[in-house]
C-alpha positions as CSV (number, residue, x, y, z in Angstrom):
1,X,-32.0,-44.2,-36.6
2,X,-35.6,-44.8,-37.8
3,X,-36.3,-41.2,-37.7
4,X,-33.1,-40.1,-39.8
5,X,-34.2,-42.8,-42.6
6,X,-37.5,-42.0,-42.5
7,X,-36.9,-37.6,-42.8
8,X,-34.4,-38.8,-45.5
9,X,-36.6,-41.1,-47.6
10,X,-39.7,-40.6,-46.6
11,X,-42.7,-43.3,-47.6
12,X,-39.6,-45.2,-49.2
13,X,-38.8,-45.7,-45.4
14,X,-42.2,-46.4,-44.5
15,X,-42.8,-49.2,-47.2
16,X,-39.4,-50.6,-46.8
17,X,-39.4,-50.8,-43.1
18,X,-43.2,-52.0,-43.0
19,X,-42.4,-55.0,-45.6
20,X,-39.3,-56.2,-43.3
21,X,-41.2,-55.5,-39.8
22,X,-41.9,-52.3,-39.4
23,X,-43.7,-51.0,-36.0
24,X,-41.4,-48.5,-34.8
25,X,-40.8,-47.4,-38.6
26,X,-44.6,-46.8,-38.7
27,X,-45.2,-45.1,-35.5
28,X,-41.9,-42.3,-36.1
29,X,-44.1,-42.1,-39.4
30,X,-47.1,-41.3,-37.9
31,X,-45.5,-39.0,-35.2
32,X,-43.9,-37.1,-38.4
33,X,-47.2,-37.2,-40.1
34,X,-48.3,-35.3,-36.8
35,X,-45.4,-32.4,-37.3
36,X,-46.6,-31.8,-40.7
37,X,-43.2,-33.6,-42.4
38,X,-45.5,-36.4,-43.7
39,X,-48.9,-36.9,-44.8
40,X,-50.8,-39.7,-42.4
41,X,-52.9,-40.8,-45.5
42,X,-49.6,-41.5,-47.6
43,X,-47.9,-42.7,-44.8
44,X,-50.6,-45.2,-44.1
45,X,-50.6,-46.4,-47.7
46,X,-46.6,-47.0,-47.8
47,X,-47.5,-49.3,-44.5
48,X,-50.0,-51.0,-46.3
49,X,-48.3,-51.9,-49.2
50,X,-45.5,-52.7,-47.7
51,X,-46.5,-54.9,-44.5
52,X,-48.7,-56.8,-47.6
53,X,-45.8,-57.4,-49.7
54,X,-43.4,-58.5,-46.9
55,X,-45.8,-60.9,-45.5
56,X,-46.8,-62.5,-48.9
57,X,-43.4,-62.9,-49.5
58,X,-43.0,-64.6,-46.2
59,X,-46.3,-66.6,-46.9
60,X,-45.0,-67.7,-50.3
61,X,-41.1,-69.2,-49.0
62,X,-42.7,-71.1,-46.5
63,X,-45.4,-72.8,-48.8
64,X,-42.1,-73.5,-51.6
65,X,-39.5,-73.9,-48.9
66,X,-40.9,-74.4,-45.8
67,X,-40.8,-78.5,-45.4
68,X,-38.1,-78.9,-46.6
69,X,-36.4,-76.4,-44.4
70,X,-38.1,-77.5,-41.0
71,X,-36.9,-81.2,-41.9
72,X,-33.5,-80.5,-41.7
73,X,-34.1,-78.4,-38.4
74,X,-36.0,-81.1,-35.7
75,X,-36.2,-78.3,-32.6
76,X,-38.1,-75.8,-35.4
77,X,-40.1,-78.9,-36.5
78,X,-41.6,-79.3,-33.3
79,X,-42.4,-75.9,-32.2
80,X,-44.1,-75.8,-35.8
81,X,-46.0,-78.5,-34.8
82,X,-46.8,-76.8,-31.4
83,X,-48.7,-73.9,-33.8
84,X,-50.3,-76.3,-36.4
85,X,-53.3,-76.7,-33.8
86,X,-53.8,-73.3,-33.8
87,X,-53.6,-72.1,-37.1
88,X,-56.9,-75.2,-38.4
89,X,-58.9,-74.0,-35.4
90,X,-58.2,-70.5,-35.9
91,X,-56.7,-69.6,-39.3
92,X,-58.1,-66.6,-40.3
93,X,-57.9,-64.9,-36.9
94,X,-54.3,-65.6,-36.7
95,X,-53.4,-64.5,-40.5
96,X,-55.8,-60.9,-39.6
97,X,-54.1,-60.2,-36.0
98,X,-50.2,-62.0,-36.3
99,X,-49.2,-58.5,-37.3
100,X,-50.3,-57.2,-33.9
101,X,-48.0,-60.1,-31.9
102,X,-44.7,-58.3,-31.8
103,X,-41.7,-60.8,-32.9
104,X,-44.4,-62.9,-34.9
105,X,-44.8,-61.4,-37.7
106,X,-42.0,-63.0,-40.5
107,X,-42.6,-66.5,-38.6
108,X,-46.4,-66.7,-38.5
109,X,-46.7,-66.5,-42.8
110,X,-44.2,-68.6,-43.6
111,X,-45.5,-71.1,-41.0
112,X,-48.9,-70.3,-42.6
113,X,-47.5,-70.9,-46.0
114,X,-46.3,-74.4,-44.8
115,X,-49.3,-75.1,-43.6
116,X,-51.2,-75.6,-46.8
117,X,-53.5,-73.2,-45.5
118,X,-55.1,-71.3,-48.8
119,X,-53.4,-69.0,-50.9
120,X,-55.8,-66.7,-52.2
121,X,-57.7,-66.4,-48.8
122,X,-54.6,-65.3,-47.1
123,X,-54.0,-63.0,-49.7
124,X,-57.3,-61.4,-49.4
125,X,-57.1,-61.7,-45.2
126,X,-53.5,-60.3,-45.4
127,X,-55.0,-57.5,-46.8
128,X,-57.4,-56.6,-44.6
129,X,-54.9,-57.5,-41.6
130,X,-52.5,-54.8,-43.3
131,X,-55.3,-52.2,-43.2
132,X,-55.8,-52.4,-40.2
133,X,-52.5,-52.9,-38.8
134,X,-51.4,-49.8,-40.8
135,X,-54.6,-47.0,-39.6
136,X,-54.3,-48.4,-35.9
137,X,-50.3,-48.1,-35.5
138,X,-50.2,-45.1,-38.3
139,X,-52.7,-43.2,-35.7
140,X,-51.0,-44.7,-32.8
141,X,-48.1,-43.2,-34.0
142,X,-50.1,-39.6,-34.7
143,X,-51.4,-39.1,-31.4
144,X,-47.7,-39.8,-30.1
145,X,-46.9,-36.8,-31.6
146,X,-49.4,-34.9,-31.0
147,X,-48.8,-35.6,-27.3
148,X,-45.2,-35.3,-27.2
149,X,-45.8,-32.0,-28.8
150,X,-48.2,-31.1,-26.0
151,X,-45.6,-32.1,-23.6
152,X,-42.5,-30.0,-25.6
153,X,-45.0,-27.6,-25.0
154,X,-46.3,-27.8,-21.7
155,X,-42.6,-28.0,-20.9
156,X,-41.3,-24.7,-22.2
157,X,-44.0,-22.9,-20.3
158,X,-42.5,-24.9,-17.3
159,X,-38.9,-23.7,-18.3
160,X,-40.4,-20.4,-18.3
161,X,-41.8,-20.6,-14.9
162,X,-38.9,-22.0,-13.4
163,X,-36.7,-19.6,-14.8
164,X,-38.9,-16.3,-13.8
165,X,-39.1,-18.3,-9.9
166,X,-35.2,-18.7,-10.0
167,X,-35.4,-15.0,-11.5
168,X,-37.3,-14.2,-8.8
169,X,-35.2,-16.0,-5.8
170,X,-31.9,-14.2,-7.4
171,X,-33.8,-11.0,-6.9
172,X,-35.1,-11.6,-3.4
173,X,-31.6,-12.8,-2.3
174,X,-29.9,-9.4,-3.6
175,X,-32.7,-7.5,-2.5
176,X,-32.4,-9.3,1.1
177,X,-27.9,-8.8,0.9
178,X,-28.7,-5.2,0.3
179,X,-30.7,-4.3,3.5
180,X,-28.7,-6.7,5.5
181,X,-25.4,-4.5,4.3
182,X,-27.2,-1.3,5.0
183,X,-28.4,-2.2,8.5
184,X,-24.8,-3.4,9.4
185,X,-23.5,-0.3,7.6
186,X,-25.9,1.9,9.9
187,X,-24.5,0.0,13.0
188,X,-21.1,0.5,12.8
């Protein structure tokens, strides 16, 4: 499914998948940057801009909507609570590697935008995060490719060897039914 959008609409598919979640989305990208279909640079950017976006977005309901919405949910409240700790001790580790914490990554902004934790530094963080997030799994995603490649490779010269040893059995066998049919042929 990824990889239809993503040979159908290219970056649009990276950026659009990359601001909702976007992993998978970025390493097909990166495997199709590999094949030559897509530029790894490009692709790379589209991640950037739009794991940034998504994420600001996400940082931005939770600082306007975010209270109100965990007070009317007690059970969310508490496991908000739970991350509250974490997020003063160690803000801007968790806003530069959420994006790394599969199933995290829509939760951990807004949570971050309820926290009151500074706009503008998450902003410039976020950034970074993205960067990084993107060239890691973007590459991640290249040398996928390359090695499923290798392996597509690797594995028609198998299907080649395997079909000059069946090849090679068939021959033996008829080779074998021949003499066998002679010699009885000579004793009768």
């Amino acid at each position: 499914m990824f990889e239809e959008l993503i040979a159908r609409f290219g970056y649009l598919a990276v950026l659009l998948g990359t601001f909702f979640e976007g992993e998978a989305v970025l390493v097909a990208a990166g495997a199709f940057a590999h094949r030559g279909l897509l530029s790894l640079p490009l692709v790379v950017l589209a991640a950037i801009i739009g794991s940034t976006l998504g994420d600001q977005l996400w940082f931005q309901l939770g600082h306007r909507f975010g209270r109100p919405f965990l007070e009317r949910r007690p059970a969310w409240q508490a496991r908000a609570s739970a991350v509250q700790p974490h997020i003063e001790r160690h803000g801007d580790l968790v806003v530069l590697g959420f994006r790394f914490a599969y199933g995290v990554r829509t939760v951990t902004p807004a949570l971050l935008g309820m926290s009151g934790y500074p706009a503008l530094r998450f902003a410039c963080l976020n950034l970074v995060g993205s960067i990084v997030w993107a060239v890691v799994v973007g590459a991640g995603g290249w040398a996928l490719g390359a090695a499923l490649t290798g392996m597509l490779e690797r594995a028609a010269h198998v299907e080649e060897l395997l079909a000059a040893a069946v090849a090679g059995v068939l021959v033996v066998w008829m080779v074998l039914r021949l003499v066998r049919r002679r010699v009885r042929s000579k004793r009768h």
